[in-house]
C-alpha positions in Angstrom: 41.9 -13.2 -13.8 38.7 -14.0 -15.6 35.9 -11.4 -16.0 33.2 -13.5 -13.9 36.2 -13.5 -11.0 36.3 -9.2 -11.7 32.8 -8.9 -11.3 32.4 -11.0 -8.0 35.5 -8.4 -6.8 33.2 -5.6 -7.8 30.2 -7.2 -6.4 31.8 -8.1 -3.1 33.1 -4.2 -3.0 29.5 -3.2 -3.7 27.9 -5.2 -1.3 30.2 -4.6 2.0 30.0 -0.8 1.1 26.4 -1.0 1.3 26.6 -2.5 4.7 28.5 -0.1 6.2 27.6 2.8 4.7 23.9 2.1 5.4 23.4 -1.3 7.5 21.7 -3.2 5.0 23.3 -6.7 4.7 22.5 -8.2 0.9 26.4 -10.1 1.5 24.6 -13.9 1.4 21.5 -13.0 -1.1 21.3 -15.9 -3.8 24.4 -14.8 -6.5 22.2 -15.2 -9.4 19.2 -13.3 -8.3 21.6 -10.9 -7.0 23.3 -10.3 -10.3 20.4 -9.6 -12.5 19.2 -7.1 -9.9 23.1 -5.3 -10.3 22.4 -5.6 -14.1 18.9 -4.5 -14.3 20.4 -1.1 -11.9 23.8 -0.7 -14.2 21.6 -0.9 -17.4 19.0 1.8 -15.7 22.1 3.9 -15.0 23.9 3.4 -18.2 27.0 2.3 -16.1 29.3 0.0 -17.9 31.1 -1.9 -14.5 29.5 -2.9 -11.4 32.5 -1.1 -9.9 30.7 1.9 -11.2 27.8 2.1 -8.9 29.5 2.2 -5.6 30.2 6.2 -5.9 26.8 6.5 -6.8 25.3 4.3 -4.0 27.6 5.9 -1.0 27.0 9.7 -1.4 23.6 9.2 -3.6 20.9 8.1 -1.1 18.2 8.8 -3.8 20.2 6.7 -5.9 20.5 4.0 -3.2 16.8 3.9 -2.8 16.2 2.9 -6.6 19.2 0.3 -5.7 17.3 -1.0 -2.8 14.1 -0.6 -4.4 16.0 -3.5 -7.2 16.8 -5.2 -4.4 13.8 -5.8 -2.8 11.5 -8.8 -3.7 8.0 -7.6 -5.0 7.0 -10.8 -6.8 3.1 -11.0 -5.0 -0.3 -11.1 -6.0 -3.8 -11.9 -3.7 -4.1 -15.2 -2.6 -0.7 -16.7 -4.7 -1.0 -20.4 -4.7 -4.7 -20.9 -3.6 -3.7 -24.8 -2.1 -1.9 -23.1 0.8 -4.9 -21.2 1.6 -7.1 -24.0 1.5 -4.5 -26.4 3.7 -4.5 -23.0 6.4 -8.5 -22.9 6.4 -8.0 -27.1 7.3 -5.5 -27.3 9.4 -4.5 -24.5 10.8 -7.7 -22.2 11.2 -9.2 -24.6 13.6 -6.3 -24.7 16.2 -6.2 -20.8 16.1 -10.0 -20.4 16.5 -9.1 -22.1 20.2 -6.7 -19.0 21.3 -8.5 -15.7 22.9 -6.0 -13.7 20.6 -3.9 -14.2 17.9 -0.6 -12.4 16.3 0.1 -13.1 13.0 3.5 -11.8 11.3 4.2 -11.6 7.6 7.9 -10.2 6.8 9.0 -9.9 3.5 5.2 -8.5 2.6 5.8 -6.5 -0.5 2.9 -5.1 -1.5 0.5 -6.0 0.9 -1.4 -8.6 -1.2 -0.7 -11.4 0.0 -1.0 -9.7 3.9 -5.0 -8.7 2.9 -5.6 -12.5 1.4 -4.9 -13.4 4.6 -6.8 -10.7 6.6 -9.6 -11.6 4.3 -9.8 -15.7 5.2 -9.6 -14.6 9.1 -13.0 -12.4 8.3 -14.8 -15.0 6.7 -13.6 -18.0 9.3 -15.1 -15.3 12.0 -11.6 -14.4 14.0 -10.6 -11.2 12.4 -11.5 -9.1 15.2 -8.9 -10.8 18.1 -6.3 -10.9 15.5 -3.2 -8.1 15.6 -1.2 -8.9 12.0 2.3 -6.9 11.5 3.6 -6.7 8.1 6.8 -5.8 7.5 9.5 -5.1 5.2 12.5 -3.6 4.3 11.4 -1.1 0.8 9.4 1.8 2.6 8.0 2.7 -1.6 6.3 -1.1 -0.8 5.4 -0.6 2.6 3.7 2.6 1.2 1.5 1.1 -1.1 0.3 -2.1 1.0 -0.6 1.0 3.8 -2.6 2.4 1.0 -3.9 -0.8 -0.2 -5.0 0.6 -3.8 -4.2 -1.6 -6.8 -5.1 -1.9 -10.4 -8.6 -3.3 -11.3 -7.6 -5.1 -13.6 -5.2 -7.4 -11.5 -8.2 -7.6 -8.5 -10.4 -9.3 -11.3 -7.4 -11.7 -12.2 -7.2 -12.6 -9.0 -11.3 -13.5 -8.3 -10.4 -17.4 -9.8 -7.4 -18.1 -7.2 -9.6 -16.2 -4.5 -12.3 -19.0 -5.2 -10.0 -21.7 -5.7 -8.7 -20.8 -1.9 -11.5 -21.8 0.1 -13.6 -18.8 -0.2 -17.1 -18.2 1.4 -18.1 -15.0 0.3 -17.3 -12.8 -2.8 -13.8 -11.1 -3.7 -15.7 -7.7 -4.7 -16.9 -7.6 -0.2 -13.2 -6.5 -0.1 -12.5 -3.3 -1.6 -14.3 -0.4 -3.7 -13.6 -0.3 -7.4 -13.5 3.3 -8.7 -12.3 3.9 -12.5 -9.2 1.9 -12.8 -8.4 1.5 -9.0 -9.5 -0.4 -6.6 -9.2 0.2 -2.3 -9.2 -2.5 0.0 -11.9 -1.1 2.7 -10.8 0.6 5.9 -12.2 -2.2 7.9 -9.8 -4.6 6.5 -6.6 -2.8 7.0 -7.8 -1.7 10.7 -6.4 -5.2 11.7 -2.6 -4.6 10.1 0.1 -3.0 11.3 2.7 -1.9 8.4 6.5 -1.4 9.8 10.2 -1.4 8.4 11.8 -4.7 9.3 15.1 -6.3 7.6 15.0 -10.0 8.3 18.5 -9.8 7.7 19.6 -7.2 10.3 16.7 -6.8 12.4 15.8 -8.4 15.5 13.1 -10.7 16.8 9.0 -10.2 16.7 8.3 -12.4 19.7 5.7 -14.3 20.6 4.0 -14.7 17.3 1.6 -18.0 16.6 1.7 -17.6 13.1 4.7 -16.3 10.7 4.0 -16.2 6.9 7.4 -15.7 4.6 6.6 -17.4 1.7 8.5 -17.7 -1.3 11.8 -14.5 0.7 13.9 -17.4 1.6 14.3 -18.5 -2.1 16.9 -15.1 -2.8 18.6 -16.7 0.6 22.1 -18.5 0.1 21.9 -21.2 2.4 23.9 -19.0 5.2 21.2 -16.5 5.3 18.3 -19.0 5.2 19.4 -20.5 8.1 19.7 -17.2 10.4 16.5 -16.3 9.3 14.5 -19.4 10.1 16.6 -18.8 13.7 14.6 -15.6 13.8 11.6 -17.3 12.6 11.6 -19.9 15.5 12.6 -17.3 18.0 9.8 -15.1 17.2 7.4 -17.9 17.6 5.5 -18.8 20.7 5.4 -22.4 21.5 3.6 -24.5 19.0 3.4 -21.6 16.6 2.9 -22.2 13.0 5.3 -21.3 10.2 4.2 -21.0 6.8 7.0 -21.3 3.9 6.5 -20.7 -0.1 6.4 -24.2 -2.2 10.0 -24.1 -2.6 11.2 -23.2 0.8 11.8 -25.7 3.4 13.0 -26.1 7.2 14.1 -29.7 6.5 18.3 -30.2 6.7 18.6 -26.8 8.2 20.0 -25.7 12.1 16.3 -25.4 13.1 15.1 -28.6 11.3 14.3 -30.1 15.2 11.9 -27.5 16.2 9.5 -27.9 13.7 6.9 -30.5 12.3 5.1 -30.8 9.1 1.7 -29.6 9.0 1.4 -30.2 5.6 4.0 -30.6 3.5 3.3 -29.5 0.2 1.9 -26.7 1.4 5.2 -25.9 3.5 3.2 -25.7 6.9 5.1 -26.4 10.0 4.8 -26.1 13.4 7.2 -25.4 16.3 7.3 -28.5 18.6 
């Protein structure tokens, strides 16, 4: 038996002893992404064999948390690809501006960034205040942060360019206070979100949504898991809600293919016929 064929034993071991010891389900996550995660932990722990971490990961949950805290996909920065934005403010801002109330959900939010960019466009387009946005995901560390919604100064002024190039009618700095080296979106901002623990993998619906954002999760998906989460997704949306996808993400040849149109299809915009 080869040493790849070892380490998918070890890995499949790890995996299912995560699941039941603690019901998180990472059994159909993309291999590759996967195994640099288990590398990245093993090479933080000074472990030699994958094999290795189990012991550590059942009857440590501190060192489960920095485990799932590898696991979990933080890649996110204020209005990330500035096209989608502009292609939401087009085509999908107007039909929303015709509802009484709205209910936005972004899973998979990280950090929050990308939860505020999107708080931020609803201000400016004048709907802010009859919109209730959840943001959830499954690293509590992350979910702490995005409720704190403090970041570096430095990456808010890397960020004023793909603000602009998103549409924008009013100035980045409106959005938070800058003090030394730190900068806090304003309490008026995050009154309109809703921060909660959800795993898209184990959890259940959020119904009735018109708009779900999960752009650029379903990438660390095998194909398996993609599909039962797009399920969710059209579940959890009311009837010609929207679904926004990241650039490389897409409901076409999938189980829920049918129940969806393109909105725009660069953009990954969809809508639930």
């Amino acid at each position: 038996m080869t040493h790849t064929e070892l380490e998918k034993i070890e890995t499949d071991l790890l995996l299912e002893g995560i699941f039941q010891r603690y019901g998180y389900d990472f059994r159909h996550y993309a291999r590759a992404s996967l195994n640099r995660r288990i590398t990245h932990r093993l090479q933080q722990s000074h472990l030699e064999h994958i094999s290795d971490l189990l012991p550590r990961v059942l009857y440590d949950e501190d060192f489960f948390n920095c485990f799932l805290t590898d696991m979990s996909i933080t890649v996110t920065e204020f209005f990330r690809d500035p096209p989608f934005y502009q292609s939401f403010r087009k085509l999908v801002i107007p039909i929303l501006k015709t509802y009484p109330y709205i209910k936005i959900w972004h899973p998979g939010c990280a950090t929050g960034e990308e939860v505020y960019s999107m708080a931020m466009v609803l201000h400016e387009e004048g709907f802010l205040g009859r919109t209730q946005i959840y943001a959830t995901d499954l690293n509590n560390h992350s979910l702490e942060i995005a409720k704190e919604g403090i970041y570096p100064i430095e990456g808010m002024k890397q960020s004023i360019a793909s603000y602009n190039r998103s549409g924008a009618k009013a100035s980045f700095g409106e959005y938070y206070h800058a003090q030394y080296e730190y900068a806090r979106i304003h309490d008026w901002l995050k009154g309109h979100i809703m921060f909660a623990n959800h795993n898209l993998v184990t959890d259940g619906i959020f119904g009735d949504m018109n708009v779900i954002i999960c752009r650029n999760v379903l990438i660390y998906f095998d194909r398996t898991l993609q599909s039962q989460v797009l399920r969710l997704f059209s579940n959890s949306l009311c009837h010609r809600g929207f679904l926004c996808l990241g650039t490389r993400e897409t409901v076409e040849c999938t189980d829920v293919q049918c129940q969806f149109e393109a909105v725009a299809n660069k953009e990954k915009i969809y809508r639930k016929m």
